[in-house]
N, C-alpha and C positions, 0 to 999 in steps of 0.2 A: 170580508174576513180581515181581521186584526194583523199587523205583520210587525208593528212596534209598542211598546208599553215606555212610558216616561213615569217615574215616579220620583216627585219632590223630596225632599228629608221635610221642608217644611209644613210638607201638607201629610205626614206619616203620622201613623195612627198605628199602635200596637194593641191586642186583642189578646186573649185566650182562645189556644186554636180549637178547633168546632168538636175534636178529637182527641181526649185525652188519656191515657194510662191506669189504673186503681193507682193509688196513691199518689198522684200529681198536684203539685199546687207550685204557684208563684211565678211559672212562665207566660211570658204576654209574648208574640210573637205579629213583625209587619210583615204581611206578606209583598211580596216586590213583584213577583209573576206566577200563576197558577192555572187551572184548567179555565177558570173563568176570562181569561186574557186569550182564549183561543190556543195557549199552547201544549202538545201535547208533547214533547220531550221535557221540558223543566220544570219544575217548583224553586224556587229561590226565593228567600226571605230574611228576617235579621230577627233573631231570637233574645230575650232578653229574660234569664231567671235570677230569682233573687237569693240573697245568701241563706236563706234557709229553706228556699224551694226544690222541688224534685220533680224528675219524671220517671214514673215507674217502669220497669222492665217490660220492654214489648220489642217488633220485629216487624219490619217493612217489606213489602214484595216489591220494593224500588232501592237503590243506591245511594247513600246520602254520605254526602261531604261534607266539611265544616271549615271555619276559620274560626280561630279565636280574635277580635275586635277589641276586647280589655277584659279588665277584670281574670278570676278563677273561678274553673270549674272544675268536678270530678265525672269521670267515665268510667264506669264498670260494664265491663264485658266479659265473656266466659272467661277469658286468659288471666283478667286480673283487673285491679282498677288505674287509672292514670289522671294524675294535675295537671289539667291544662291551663294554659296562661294565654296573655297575649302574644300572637304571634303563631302560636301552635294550629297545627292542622291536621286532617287526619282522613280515612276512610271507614266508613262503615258497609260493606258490601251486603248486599241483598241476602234477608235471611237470619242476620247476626243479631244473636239478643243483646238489649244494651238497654242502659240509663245512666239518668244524669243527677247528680247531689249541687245544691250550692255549695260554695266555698269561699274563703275570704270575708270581709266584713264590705264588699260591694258589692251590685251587680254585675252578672258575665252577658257579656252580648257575643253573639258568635254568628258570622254569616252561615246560611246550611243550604247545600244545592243537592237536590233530588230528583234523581232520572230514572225512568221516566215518569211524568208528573203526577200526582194521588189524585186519584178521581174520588170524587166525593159518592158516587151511587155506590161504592164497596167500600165504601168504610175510608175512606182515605187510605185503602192500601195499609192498616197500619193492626195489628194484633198483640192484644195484650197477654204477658207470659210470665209464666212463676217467676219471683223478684228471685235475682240473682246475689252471690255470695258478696260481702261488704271487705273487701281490703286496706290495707293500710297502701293510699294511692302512691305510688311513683312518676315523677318528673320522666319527659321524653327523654329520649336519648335516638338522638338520630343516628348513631351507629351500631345500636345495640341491634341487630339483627330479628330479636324477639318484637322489637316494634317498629317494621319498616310498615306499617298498614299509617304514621304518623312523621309530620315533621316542623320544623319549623322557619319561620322566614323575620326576618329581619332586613328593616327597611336601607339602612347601610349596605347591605350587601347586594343595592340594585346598580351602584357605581360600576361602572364594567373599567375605569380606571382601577378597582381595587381588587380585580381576580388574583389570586395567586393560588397554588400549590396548599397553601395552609388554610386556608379558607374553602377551600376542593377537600381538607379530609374531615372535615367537621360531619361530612355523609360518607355511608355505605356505598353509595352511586353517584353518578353523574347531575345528581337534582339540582346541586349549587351550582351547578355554569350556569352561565345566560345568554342569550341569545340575542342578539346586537346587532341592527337594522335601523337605516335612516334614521336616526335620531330616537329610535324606538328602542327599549332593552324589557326581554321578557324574562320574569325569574317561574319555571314550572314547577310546582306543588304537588296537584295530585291526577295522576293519567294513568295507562296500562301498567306505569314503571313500579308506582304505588300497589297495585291491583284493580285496579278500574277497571271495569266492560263499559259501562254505557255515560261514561261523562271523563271532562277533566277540568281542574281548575288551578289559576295560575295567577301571576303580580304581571300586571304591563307597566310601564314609566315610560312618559314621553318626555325627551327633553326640550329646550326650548324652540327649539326648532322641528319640533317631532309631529309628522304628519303622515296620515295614512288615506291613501284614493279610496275614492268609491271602488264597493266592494260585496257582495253577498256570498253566502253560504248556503253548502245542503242541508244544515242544521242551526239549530237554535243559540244563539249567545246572548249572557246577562251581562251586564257591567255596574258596579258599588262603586261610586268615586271615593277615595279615601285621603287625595289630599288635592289641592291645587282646582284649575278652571280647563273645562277643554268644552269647542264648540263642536258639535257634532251633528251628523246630518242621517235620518234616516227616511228613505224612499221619496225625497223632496223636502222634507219638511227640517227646520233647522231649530235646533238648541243648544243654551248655554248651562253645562252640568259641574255642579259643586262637591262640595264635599260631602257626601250625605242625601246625593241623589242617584237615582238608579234607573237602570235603562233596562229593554229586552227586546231582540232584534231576532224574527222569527225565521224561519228557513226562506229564503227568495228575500229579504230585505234587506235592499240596497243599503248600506249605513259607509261614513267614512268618519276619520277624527283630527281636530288640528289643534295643539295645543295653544288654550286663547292669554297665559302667562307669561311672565319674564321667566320665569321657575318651571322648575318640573311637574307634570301631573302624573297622580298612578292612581290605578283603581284595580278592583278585585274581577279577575272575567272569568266566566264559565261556558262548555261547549256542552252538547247535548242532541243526539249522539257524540261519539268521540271522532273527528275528522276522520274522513277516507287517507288511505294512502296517496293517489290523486284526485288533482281538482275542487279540493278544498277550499280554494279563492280564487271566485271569478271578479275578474277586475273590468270595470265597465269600459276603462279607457280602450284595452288591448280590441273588445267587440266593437267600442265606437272608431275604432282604427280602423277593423275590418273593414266597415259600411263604409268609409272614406274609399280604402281601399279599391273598394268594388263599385263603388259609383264615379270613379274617377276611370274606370277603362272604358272604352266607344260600346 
């Protein structure tokens, strides 16, 4: 059975997914992990439409997230439509009709993680539905309360030298802190707090000194590198991952990270399921202690 997926930027290939909406054109889409990799909590991929593309109105029996990568996009959903940019992110909950317009005079590439994963024997989980109303779009607003299903992240704001007070009221909630461990600072995006049930997704940065032990989970995580070099290891096996390479480390796979830089790395990571309350990280050193432990008494 599969427990890790490595995918190059340079060996990426984008397609027209197998499954498309009435009236879609112009999106090509890499997929990064899917049922075909063995896993059955995520889909994750890197979408790419062009400015005068579209995806028609339809409705997933799974949960999709997104990031915005560059460029603009439009999203209409029953509420209304919204410009995404880069940077912007957002929730789509299971159920919710929605599509997507180009916009801008380039193209929008947007990561999109979906739990749990489309199986191709039912359609990819995906139905198509009367096109929906066309609005004059609005820009997010992360404190506007009508759109906390959306937010935004900016790479500045992973300094944990630069919290303050003022930069904490740019959100409705507590989404701007960060969370700041051995040389690790994680900025979270989208989880329960969003409205999540079955994933979350979030910015990690390692600084130069930023390392993380072997380690496994009860669930499935992807990683997008988006800037900088970190060498990484999963169930034995070792690599060096760039900018533009992607990884997927299945439930029981050992994986750890050391940043291989002078500089910082950060990348785009997703869970799937959403962690337990406990026991979320088992850490191999604390069991290979044990076995010390216990082999050292008569």
């Amino acid at each position: 059975m599969t427990h890790h997926v490595i995918r190059r930027a340079a060996d990426a290939t984008f397609a027209a997914p197998p499954l498309l909406p009435a009236g879609s054109s112009g999106l090509r889409r890499r997929s990064v992990v899917g049922e075909e990799d063995g896993s059955v909590h995520t889909g994750f991929g890197v979408c790419e439409l062009a400015p005068d593309g579209a995806i028609g109105a339809h409705v997933h029996s799974y949960e999709e997230s997104f990031h915005l990568l560059s460029g603009t996009v439009v999203l209409d959903v029953p509420e209304g439509s919204y410009l995404l940019e880069e940077g912007d992110y957002g929730l789509l909950p299971t159920g919710v009709p929605h599509a997507w317009r180009g916009a801008g005079d380039t193209i929008a590439r947007w990561a999109d993680m979906l739990a749990p994963v489309p199986r191709a024997r039912y359609g990819y989980d995906t139905r198509a539905v009367p096109a929906l109303p066309v609005h004059e779009p609005s820009r997010i607003d992360v404190r506007d309360p009508r759109t906390r299903s959306f937010g935004h992240f900016e790479a500045a704001r992973m300094d944990p030298g630069k919290q303050s007070q003022d930069l904490l009221t740019v959100s409705a909630s507590m989404r701007t802190a960060l969370l700041v461990y051995s040389g690790i600072t994680v900025k979270m995006m989208v989880d329960a707090d969003l409205g999540a049930v079955a994933s979350t997704m979030f910015m990690v940065q390692y600084a130069a000194d930023g390392v993380a032990g072997a380690h496994d989970h009860p669930f499935e995580e992807t990683y997008l590198i988006v800037e900088g070099t970190v060498d990484a290891t999963f169930d034995g096996e070792r690599y060096r991952l760039e900018a533009g390479d992607a990884a997927w480390a299945g439930a029981g796979c050992v994986h750890g990270f050391t940043n291989a830089g002078t500089g910082h790395v950060r990348w785009l990571e997703t869970q799937a399921p959403q962690p337990p309350s406990r026991h979320s990280y088992r850490f191999a050193r604390d069991w290979d202690h044990l076995r010390d432990v216990l082999e050292e008494k008569p």
